[in-house]
N, C-alpha and C positions, 0 to 999 in steps of 0.2 A: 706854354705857360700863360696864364690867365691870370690878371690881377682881379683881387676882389671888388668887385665891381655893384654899386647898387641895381636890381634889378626889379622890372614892376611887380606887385604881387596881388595875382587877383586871389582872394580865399574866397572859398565857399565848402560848403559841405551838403550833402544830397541823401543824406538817409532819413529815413520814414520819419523820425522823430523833427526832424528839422524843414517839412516840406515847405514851407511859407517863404518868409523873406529870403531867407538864404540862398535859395535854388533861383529864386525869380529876380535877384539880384547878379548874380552869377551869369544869366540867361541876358539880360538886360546889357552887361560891358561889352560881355562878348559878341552880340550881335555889331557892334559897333565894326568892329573887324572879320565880320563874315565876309565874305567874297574879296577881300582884303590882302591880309596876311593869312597865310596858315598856322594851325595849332594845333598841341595834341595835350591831352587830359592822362594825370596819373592818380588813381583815384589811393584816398587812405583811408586811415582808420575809421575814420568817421562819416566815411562815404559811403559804409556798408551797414548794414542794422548787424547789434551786435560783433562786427568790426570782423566779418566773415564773409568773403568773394561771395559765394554762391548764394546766399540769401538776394542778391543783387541791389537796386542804388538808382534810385529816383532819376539820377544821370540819367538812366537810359530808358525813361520817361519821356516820349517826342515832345513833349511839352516845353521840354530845358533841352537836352540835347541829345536823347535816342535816336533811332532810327526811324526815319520818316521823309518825305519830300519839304516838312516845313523845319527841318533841324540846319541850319546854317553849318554848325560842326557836321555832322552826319552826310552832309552831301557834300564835304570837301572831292574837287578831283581826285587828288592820289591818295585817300583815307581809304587803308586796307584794315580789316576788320578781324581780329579773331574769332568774334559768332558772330555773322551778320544781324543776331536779334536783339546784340547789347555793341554799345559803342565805349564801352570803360575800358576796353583793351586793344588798342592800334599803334599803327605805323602811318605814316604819310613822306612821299619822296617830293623833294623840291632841288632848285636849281639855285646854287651863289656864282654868278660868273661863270665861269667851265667846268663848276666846280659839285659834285653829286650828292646831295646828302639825304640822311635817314633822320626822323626823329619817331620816337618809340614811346606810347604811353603805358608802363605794367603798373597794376594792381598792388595792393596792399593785398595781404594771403591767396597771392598767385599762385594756381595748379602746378604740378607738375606737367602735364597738359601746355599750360601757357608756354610755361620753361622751351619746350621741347619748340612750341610754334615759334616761338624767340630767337631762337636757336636756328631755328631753318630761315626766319625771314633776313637773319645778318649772313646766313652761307649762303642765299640768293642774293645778297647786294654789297658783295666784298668788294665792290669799288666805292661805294657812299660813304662817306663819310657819317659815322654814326652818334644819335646823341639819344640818350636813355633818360627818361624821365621813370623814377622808380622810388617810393615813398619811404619807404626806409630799408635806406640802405647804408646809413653808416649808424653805429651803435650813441649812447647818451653823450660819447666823450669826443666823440665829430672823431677821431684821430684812428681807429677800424671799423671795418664793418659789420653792422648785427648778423645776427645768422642768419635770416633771410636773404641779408645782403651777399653774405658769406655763400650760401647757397647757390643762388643768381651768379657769382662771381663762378664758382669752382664749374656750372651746368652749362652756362651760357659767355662770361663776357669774356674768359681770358682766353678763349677760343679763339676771337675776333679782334685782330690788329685794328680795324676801322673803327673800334668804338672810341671817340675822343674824352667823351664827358659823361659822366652819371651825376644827374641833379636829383637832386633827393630833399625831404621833409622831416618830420615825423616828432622829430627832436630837435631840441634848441641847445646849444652848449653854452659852456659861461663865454659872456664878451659877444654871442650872436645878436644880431638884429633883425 
């Protein structure tokens, strides 16, 4: 159990229409904790032009944080990659004590595709403890999940006893901050 807890929130968004401040401010925190701490990115709606995976997402832009030798994200040690030619959809493994963990960034209109890779990367590390960063996945009323989420759930998480936590976005409920 987890009490609700204030946590940092870096926003940005990385779609074509938005390439200016937003992206190079996003670029700008984050280098702060390159080589630092590890991180993993879940991209949303508004991280895609017209709010559709495949069109792809200034993210993976080596400029902000595609793939390149000059991407601080990009060239984390354990950042495992579902297309090595975009960085919007990863995992990265780290160590708490003795202790194994998974953190997982998926997509807002994640493949079936993804699902599947998702899926094999938690039945290759059923000892890690697992945490999912995934943009909507509880519906307007925080209290079930959307059907994407609902999807995600039924394809991939209840599979996996190790997954502990799914942090999500997308929506605000009344009383949220």
């Amino acid at each position: 159990y987890m009490r609700r807890a204030k946590w940092p929130k870096v926003r940005s968004s990385f779609s074509t229409h938005r390439k200016g401040s937003d992206s190079s401010n996003a670029k700008a925190a984050m280098t702060n904790i390159d080589g630092v701490v590890s991180y993993i990115f879940a991209m949303g709606t508004h991280d895609f032009p017209g709010g559709n995976y495949a069109g792809g997402s200034l993210f993976n832009d080596s400029a902000y944080f595609g793939p390149g030798p000059g991407s601080g994200y990009a060239t984390q040690p354990t950042l495992e990659l579902f297309d090595t030619n975009r960085t919007d959809v990863g995992y990265l493994t780290f160590k708490v004590g003795s202790s194994d963990w998974l953190a997982m960034g998926l997509p807002w209109g994640e493949t079936a595709a993804i699902r599947t890779w998702a899926d094999g990367v938690l039945s290759n590390h059923p000892n890690h403890i697992a945490l999912i960063s995934y943009h909507y996945y509880l519906d307007g009323s925080a209290q079930q999940r959307s059907s994407p989420g609902q999807t995600l759930w039924d394809e991939v998480l209840k599979k996996h006893e190790n997954v502990l936590m799914v942090f999500c976005g997308h929506v605000l409920a009344a009383g949220a901050d």
